[in-house]
N, C-alpha and C positions, 0 to 999 in steps of 0.2 A: 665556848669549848666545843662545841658541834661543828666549828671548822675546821678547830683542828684534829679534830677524829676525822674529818675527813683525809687530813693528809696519809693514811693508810690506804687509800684510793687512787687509784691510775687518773683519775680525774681530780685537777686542783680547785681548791674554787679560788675565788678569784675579786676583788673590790677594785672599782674606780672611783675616781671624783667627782665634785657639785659639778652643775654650772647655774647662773645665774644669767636673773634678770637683766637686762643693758642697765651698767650704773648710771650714776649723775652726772654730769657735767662738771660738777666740782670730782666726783671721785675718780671719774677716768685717767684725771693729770697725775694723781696721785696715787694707782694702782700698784707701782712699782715699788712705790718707796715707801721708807717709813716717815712720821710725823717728823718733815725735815727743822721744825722747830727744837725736835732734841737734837738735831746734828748742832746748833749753834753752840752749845754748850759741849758738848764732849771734848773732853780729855783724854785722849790714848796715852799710854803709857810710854814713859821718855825711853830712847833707846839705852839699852845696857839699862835701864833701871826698873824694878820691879816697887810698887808699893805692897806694906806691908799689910795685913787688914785682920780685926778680930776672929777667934774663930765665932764659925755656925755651926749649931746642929742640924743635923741633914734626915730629916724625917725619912725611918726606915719603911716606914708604910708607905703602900701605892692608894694614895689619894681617888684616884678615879677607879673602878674596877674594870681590869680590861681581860679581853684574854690572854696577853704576853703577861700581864703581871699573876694571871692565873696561871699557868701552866708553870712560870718560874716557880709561884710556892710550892704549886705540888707536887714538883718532877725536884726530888730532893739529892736526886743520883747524879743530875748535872750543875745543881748547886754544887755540892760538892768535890765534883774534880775538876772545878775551875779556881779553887780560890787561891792557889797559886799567882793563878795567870793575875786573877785581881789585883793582887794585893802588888804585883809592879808595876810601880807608878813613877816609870822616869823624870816625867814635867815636874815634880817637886825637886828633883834634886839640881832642874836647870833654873827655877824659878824659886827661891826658897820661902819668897811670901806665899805661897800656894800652900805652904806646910798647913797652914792655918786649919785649910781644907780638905786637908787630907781624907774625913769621910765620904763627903761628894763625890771624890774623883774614887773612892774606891767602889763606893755603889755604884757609880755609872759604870764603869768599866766591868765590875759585875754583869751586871744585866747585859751589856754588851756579851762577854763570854758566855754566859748562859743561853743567851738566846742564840747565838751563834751555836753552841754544844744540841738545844733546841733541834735546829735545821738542818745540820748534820744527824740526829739523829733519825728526825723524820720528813726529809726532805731530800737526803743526800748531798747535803750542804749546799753554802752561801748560792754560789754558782746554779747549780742544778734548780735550786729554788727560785730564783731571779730567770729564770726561762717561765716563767709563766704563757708567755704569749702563743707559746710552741702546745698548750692545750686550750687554752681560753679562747674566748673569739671564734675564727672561722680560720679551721687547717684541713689540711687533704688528710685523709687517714685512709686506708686499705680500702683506693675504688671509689672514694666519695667525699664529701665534705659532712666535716663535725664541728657545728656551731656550741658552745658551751656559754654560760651566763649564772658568776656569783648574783643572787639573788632571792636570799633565803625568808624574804616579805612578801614576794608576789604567790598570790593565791593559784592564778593560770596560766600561763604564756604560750606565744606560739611567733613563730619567724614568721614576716612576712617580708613581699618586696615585689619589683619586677617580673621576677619568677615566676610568681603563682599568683598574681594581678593583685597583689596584696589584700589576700582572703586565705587568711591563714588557718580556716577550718582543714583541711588534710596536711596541716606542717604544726600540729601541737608538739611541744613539748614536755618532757619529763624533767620531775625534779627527785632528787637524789634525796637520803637525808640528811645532808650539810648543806643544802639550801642551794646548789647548783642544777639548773637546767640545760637537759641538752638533746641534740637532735641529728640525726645523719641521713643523710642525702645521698645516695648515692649514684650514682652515673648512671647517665641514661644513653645508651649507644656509643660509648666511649667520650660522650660531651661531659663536661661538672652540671649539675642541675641547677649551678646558679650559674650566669653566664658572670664574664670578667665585667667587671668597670659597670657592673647594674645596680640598684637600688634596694635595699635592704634595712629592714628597721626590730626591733625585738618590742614584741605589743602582748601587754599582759595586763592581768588583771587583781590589782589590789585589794587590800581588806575591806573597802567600803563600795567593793563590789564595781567601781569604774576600772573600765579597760583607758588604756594609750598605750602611744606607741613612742620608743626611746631610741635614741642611737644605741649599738650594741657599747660596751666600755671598751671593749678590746679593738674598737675599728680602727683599720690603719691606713682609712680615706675616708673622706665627707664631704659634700660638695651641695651646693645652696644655687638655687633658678635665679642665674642673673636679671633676669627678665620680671620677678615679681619681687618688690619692694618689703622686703620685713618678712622674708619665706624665709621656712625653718629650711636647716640643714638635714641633707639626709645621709645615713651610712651607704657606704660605699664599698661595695665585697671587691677586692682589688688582688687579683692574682695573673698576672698578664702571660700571656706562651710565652714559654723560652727567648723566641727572637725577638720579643719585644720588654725584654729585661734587662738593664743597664748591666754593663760587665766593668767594673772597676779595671783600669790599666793600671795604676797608679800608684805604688807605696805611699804607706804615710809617713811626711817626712819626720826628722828627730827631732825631739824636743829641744827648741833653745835654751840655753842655761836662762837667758832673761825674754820673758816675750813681751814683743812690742804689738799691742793689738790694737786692731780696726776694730771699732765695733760697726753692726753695720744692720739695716732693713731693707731689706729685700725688697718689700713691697714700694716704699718710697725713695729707691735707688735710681728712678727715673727721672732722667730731665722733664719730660712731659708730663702733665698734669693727670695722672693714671698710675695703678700698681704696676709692677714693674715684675718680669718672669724672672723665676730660677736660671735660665738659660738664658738671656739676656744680663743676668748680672753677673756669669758666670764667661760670660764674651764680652761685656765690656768696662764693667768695673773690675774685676781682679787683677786685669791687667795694671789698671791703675794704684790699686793697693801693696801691687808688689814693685812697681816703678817707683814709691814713696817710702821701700824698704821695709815697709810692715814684715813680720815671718808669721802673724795669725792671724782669723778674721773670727771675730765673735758675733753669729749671725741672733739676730732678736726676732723672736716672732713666728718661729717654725711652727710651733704645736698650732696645731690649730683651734682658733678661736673664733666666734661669733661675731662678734662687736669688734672691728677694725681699731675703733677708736681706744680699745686698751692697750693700742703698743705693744699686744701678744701679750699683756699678764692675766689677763682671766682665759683660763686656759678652759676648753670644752672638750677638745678629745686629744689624751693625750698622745697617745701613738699613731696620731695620723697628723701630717707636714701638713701645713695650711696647703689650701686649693686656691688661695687665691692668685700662686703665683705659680702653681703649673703639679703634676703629678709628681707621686715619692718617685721613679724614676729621673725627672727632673731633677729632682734635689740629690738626685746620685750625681748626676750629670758636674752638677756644679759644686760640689765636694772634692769628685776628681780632679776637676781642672784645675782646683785649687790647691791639693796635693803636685800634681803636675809644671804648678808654678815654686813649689817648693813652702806654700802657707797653709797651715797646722789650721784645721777650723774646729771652733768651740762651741757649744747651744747654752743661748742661753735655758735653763733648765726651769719652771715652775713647779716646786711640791712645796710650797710655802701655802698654795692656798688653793680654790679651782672655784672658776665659775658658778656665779648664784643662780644662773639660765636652767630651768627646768627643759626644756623644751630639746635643746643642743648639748646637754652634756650632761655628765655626773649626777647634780642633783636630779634630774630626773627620774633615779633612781629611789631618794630617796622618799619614802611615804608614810614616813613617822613611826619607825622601827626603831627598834633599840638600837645604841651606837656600836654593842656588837656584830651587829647584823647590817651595819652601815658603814661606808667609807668613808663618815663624819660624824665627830661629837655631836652629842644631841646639846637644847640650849643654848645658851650664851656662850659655851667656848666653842663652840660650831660655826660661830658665825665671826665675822672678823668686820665690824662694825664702820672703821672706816675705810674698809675695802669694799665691802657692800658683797662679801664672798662669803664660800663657804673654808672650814677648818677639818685636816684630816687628822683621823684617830690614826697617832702613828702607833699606836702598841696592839693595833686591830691586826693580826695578823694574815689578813686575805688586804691589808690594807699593804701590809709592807711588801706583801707580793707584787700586789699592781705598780707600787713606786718603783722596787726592786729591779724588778722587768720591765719599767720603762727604762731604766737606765739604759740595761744590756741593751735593749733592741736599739735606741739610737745609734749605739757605739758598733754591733754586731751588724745590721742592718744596714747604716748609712758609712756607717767609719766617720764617725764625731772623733777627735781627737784629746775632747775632754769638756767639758761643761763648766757656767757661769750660774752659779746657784741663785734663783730672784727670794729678797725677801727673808733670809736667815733670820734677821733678829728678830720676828713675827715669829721663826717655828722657835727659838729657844729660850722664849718666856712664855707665861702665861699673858702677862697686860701685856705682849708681842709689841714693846718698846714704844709703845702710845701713851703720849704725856710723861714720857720718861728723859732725863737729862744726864744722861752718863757722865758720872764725873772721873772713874778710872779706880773709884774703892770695889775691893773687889768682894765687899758685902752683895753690890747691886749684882753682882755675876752669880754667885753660889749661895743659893738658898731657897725657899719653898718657891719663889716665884719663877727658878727654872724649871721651862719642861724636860724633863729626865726623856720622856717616851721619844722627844724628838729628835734629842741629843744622841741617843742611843741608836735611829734610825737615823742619822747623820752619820756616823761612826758607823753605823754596816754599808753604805752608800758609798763613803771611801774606800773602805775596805774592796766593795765588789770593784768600784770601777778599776782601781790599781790592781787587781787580781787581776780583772781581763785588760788590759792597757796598766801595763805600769809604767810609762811612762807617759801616762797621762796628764793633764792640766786641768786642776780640781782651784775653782774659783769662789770665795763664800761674798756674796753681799752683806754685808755686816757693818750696822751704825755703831754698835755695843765697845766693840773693843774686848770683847772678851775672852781669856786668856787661856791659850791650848787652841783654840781653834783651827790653829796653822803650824802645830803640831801633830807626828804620826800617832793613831790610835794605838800602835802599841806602845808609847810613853803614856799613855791615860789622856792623848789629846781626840781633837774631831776629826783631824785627818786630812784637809783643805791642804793645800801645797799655796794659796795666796789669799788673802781676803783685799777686797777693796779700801782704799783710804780715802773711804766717803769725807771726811774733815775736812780735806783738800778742796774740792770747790768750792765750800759751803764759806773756808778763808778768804778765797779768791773772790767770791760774789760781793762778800761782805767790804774788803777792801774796795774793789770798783765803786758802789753803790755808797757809799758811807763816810768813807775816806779823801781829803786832798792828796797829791804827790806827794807834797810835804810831810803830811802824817803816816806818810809809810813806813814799818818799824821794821828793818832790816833783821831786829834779834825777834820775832812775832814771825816773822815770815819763815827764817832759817829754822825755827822750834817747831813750829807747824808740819814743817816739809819732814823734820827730821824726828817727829815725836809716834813712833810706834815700838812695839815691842821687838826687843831684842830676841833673834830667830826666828823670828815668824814673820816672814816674806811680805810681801806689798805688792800690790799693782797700784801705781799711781794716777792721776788724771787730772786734768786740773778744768777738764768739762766733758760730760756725759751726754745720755739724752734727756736727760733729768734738767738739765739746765738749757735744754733747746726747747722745749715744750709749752706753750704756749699758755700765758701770763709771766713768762718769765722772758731773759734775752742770756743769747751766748755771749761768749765775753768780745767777741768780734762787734756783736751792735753794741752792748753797751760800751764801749769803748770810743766807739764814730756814729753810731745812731743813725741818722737821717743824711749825713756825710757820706755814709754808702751807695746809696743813690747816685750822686754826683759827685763824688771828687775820689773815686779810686781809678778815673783815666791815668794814664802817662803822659798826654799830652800836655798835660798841664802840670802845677806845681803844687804839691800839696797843702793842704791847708794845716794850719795848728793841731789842729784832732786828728785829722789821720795821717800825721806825719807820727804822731804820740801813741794815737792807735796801733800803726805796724809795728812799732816798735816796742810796745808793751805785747803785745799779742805773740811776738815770740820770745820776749823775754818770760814772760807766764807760762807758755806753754814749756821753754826748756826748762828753768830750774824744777819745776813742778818734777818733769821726769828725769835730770841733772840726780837730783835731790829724795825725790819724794817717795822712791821706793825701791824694786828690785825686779820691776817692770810698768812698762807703760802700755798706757788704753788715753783711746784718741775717737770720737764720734765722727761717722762719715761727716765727711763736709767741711768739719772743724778743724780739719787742716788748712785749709783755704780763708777762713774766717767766712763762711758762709754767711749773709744774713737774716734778717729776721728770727722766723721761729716756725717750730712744727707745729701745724694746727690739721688733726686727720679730719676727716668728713662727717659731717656732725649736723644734725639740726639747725645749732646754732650759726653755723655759715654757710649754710644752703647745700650741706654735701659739698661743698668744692673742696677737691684736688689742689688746690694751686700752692698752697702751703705745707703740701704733705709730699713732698722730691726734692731733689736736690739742682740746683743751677752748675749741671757742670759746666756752662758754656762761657760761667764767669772765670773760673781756672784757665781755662782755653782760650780767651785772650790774650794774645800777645800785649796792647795795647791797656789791659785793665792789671792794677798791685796787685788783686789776690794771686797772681802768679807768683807775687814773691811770698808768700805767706807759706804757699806750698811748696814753694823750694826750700823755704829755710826747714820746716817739717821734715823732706826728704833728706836733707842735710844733715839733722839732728840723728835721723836713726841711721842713717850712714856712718856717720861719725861710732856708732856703739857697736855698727857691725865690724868697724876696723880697731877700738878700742877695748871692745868688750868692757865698758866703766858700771853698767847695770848690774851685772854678774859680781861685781869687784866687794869684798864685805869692808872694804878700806874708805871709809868717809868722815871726812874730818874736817871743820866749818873752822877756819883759822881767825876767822874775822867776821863780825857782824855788824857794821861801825854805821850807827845813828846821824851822826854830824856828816858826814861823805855819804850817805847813801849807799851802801858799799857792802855786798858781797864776796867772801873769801872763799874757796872750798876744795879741797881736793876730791876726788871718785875715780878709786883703783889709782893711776898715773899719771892723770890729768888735773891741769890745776886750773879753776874758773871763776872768772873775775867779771861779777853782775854790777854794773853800777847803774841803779835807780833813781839815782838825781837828775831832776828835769832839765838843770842848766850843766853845772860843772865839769870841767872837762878834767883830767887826773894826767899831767903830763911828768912821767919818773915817778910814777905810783908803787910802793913797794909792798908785792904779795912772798907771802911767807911759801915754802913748797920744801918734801921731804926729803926728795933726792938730788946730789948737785948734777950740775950740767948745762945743757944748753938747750934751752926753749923755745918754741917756737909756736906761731897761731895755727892752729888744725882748725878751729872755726870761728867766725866772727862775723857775728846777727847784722852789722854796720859794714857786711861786705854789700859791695853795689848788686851782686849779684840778688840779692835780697832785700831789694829797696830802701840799703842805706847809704850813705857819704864817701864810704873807700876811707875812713878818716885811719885807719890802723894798717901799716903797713906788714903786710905776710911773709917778706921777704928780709927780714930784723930778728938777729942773734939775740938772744936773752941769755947772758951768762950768771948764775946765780952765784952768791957771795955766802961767804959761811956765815951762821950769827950765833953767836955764843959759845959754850962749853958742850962740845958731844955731848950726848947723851942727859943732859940737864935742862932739862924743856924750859926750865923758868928760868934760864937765862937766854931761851933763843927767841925770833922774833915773833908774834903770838904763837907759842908753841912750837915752832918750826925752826929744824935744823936749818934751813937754808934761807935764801931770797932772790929774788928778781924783780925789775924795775920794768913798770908795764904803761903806756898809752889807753888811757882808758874814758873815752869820750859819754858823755850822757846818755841814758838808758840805749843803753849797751851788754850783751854779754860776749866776752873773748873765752875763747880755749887755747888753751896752750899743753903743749906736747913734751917729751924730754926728745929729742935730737940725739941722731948718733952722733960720737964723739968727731969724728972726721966731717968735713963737708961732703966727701966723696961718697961714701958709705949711707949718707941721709939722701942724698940725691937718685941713688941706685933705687933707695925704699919707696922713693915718690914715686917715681919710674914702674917699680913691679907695681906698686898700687895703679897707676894708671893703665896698666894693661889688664886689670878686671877686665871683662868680655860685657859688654852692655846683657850680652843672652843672660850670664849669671846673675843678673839683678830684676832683667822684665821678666825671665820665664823659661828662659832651656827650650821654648818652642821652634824658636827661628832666633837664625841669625843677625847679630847688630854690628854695625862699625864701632870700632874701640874710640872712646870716651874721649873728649878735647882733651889737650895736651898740656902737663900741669902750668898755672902761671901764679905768680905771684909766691912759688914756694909753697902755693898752700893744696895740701892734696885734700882736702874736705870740696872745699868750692869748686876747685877745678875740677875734679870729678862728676861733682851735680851738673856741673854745665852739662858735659855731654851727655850723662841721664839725662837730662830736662828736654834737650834737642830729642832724644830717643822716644823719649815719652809721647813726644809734642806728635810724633810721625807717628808713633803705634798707635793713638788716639785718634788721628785724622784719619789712619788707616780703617777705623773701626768706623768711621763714617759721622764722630762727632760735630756736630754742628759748631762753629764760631758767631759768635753777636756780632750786629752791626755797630749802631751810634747808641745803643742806649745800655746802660750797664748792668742795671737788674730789670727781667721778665717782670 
């Protein structure tokens, strides 16, 4: 309660998070995710279908004592003029098994209103509250710099650093009685008293009478002596002149109705055996992300962290950009350009947990205070056992500040376009989804084992980011399934605009790994793809970095394995497995996003079927680099397949920039037939005909489709252009035939008004289009389509020669062609290197 008497004070205080010790070896791989053993079991819920489930009573007491849940009892004034607001709870009347629930969703949404009423009252609301950064840390104030620091355990403190040869006897600080310390500096001859880009640490002295020294929480740089092996990080006072401050050119562009996202790291974005700069990956990979028709890039790894090897999830400072790949300026740098190409960039975001590292981050702080007086539970729920991290106290309210204002500052500071939440279903239970197997009763969602405090600091988290960005891209990682998530806070949901369909690889693995051809089940496949909740959006995938990581394989090696090495020439012919390989690897990759949701996410590399696996710098393999970049030099052979891997990737989201089928809510699985191998499906106006059988070829194959007309192939996996046989001709009128009585689905053919008779050779996927009526009028359309400008698709920077010329009738392929020629130039241009005779580095 002492903090928040503070907020009557011009000075905020303020909490950040743990950091921790370097995990294990086993825990590092699995920082990100949760216990991927309950993904094999989970059940999402069927589209259009809601189960129904007993009610629960929803414990009106706050189990933990915090201070949000104190200030709600006492402040009885904004109890009361919110309960209104509570008690509308739209998601019941979209979902009516949720009725069950009805006390849960009205409590939470409670405390949601309340505590919002809260922060308006003495904060000046959401917003104003969420600038934390603008007092905390280190800002210019009238002629000087004011270092401030939530830290209401330390007995002493004093700034030290560069500055004053770090002998912080003449730079002690004051502390407040809300537990804030602070300190000003003022100019010395019109200079700042700290200089830009110097070394700075907050060193104090705890209850047991030892001093150390911590990163400040609020730094927004940190940077580690390459040159000494296992040196701690130091804060970084980072205020550069004017002319040395990035100035954004660049709007940020509009949100796609469906976004197709790169994910991507920075640091191992390099061909060469080394991290890779902001500025390098913003000159030579976006070009290539946007050549492959991506519209976002979801960069992983920004915050800065200690330990390389967690793939950026144990986070040690949050509001400073990792330094391993160059200064926040940088990372402006390559935001812009990215904007500039016309691609929306996302972060991925960590408040699921922070760093168990004393030393570099968060815990630091801690020194066995109470968890109001900390940025973390005390005990067992403080600690997140198989992360090997720390757990924040979300209803700590200097805690929700420091989250709060990390948001803005990414979005206000770099222009993020919208974040990638690591780790949801960790903050919205208590056993944080460990040893748990979601079955889709939505007992396991609502009841004592949700955390309410996190839920409720979720739901202000959307709220702020769409207040400042509302057209923002709010992404949840979520194994759970559970329901509202990816509805708006003010129906009583969390506010996410998409959650992941983690389910989705974990099918895919298990088919590769488990399964023959044969036992492939057409109607297990189609259910998978198509089993999430009704309204509540998707980002689909059907591989991450979760499945590149090393003890595991992408589905590019398991597919050909050791066949990578040697038989992805052209020279030659290919062998059994990776002639099965190219051809499953993009039939996997399309239906997944065909099918699997209402946008897709794609892992650098994995457009390509990169091989192997990411292994970062470790102990265990001598620190090397060699596993931890990407081989773009195998894409960039003309003479090696993954060329075609990435054409057909480039193709797929071609295809949806001219179709918009992502966006379309019209999907409807006409056929899922066991004995054929055989996929049906319409999305939006296209109709898609997967056939999965190893040998059979389907010659007068009849697929059912909604509207009559004349069809025709907009893409086909089995074009040569994509390393398959040319066996489907592009240039073939498909006329559809009526089947049955209008309007009387069970007498037409699986459920479909209509039909057409299709070519459909073995693992295979076709698209098909409706045709204008005329042959004249369809010819004109292929026509304006092939006058797209190459600039519109690399980047509005410079000019391209317009695209080869359509052939075969088919304006999908024929288009990629001359991308693929444009690409091949603007990458040579960039100075990428081509392989000799050997096919993997």
């Amino acid at each position: 309660m002492g903090s928040l008497g503070f907020l009557h004070s011009p000075a905020l205080g303020s909490l950040q998070l743990h950091s921790s010790s370097k995990p294990s070896r086993k825990n590092q791989h699995v920082v990100k995710q949760l216990v991927r053993a309950a993904r094999g079991s989970q059940k999402l819920l069927e589209r259009q279908t809601f189960l129904s489930a007993s009610r629960i009573a929803i414990h009106r007491r706050v189990q933990h004592g915090t201070m949000i849940s104190a200030v709600v009892t006492d402040d009885s004034s904004t109890m009361t003029s919110t309960e209104e607001d509570a008690d509308n709870i739209g998601i019941l009347g979209i979902d009516p098994g949720l009725e069950s629930f009805k006390d849960h969703f009205e409590y939470r949404m409670k405390r949601y209103v309340d505590q919002k009423a809260l922060l308006e009252k003495h904060e000046g609301g959401l917003e104003e509250f969420a600038r934390g950064y603008l007092k905390f840390g280190f800002n210019r104030e009238e002629g000087g710099i004011v270092y401030r620091e939530w830290a209401p355990a330390v007995q002493e403190a004093q700034l030290v650093g560069d500055f004053n040869g770090w002998n912080g006897a003449n730079h002690k600080m004051e502390k407040n009685q809300f537990g804030v310390w602070s300190i000003r500096l003022p100019d010395s001859g019109g200079n700042p008293a700290i200089p830009h880009n110097s070394r700075v640490k907050f060193r104090f002295q705890h209850r047991d009478g030892v001093w150390v020294d911590r990163i400040p929480a609020w730094i927004k740089y940190a940077t580690v002596d390459p040159t000494r092996f296992g040196a701690p990080y130091d804060g970084v006072y980072w205020d550069p002149p004017p002319a040395e401050r990035y100035q954004f050119m660049y709007p940020r562009p509009p949100n796609p109705k469906a976004p197709r996202i790169y994910e991507a790291h920075v640091g191992m974005s390099s061909s060469e055996p080394r991290i890779n700069s902001y500025r390098e990956f913003a000159d030579e990979i976006l070009p290539r992300i946007r050549a492959n028709n991506y519209n976002t890039v979801q960069l992983m790894a920004v915050m800065e962290h200690s330990y390389y090897a967690s793939f950026g999830y144990h986070v040690t400072n949050f509001f400073a950009a990792s330094s391993r790949s160059g200064t926040p300026e940088d990372l402006k740098y390559l935001i812009d350009k990215a904007h500039s190409l016309g691609l929306r960039v996302l972060m991925d975001i960590v408040h699921s947990h922070a760093s168990n590292n004393v030393t570099d981050g968060l815990n630091g702080f801690d020194v066995g205070q109470s968890s109001q007086e900390s940025y973390f539970h005390n005990g067992d729920r403080g600690y997140h056992k198989s992360w090997d991290s720390r757990l924040f106290n979300y209803a700590n309210w200097e805690v929700l500040r420091f989250l709060l204002s990390n948001l803005q500052w990414w979005l206000e500071e770099f222009r993020f376009d919208g974040f990638r939440f690591d780790g949801v279903t960790s903050m919205l239970y208590h056993h944080h989804g460990i040893n748990m197997a979601f079955t889709g009763n939505y007992n396991e969602y609502f009841s004592e084992a949700t955390d309410v405090d996190a839920v409720v600091y979720l739901m202000l988290a959307n709220t702020l980011i769409h207040n400042i960005l509302p057209d923002a891209t709010v992404i949840a990682e979520d194994v759970s399934g559970m329901p509202g998530l990816g509805r708006p806070v003010s129906e009583g949901g969390t506010g996410f605009d998409y959650r992941l369909a983690m389910a989705i690889p974990d099918k895919w693995i298990d088919y590769l790994k488990n399964k023959s051809d044969e036992d492939w089940s057409m109607k297990e496949i189609s259910s998978s793809l198509t089993n999430r909740r009704y309204t509540e959006k998707c980002i689909a995938y059907a591989e991450s970095h979760d499945q590149a990581i090393v003890g595991d394989k992408t589905i590019a090696f398991l597919l050909m394995d050791e066949e990578m090495y040697s038989g992805m020439s052209c020279l030659t012919e290919p062998s059994p497995t990776v002639e099965r390989g190219l051809a499953l690897h993009k039939m996997v990759h399309f239906i997944t996003m065909a099918l699997g949701g209402e946008g897709y996410l794609n892992f650098m590399g994995n457009e390509y079927g990169h091989p192997e696996w990411i292994d970062f710098p470790r102990e265990g393999n001598g620190w090397s680099y060699e596993k931890c970049r990407r081989q773009w030099n195998l894409v960039d052979a003309e003479h090696l397949r993954y060329q075609f891997m990435n054409a057909f990737d480039r193709a797929m989201n071609f295809l949806d920039d001219k179709f918009s089928f992502l966006e379309s809510t019209k999907q409807i699985v006409s056929s899922a037939d066991e004995e054929d191998k055989v996929i049906v499906f319409e999305r939006g106006d296209l109709v898609f005909v997967f056939n999965f059988h190893p040998e059979n070829t389907y010659d007068g194959y009849k697929v059912g489709c909604d509207l009559p007309g004349k069809y025709r192939v907009a893409l086909d996996s089995d074009a040569r252009e994509f390393g398959g046989h040319g066996r489907v001709g592009h240039d073939v009128d498909h006329f559809t035939s009526p089947e049955g009585i209008p309007g009387v689905p069970e007498t037409n053919f699986n459920n479909r008004p209509n039909s057409f008779k299709v070519l459909s050779p073995p693992r295979t996927c076709v698209v098909y289009y409706r045709a204008e009526e005329s042959e004249e009028s369809n010819a004109a359309d292929l026509v304006d389509l092939d006058k797209i400008s190459a600039a519109e698709v690399v980047g509005k920077q410079e000019s391209f020669e317009a695209a080869a010329p359509v052939e075969d009738g088919n304006p999908i392929t024929s288009k990629v062609k001359g991308l693929e020629a444009e690409e091949k130039a603007k990458i040579k241009d960039l100075g990428a290197e081509k392989i000799g005779e050997a096919d993997i580095e």
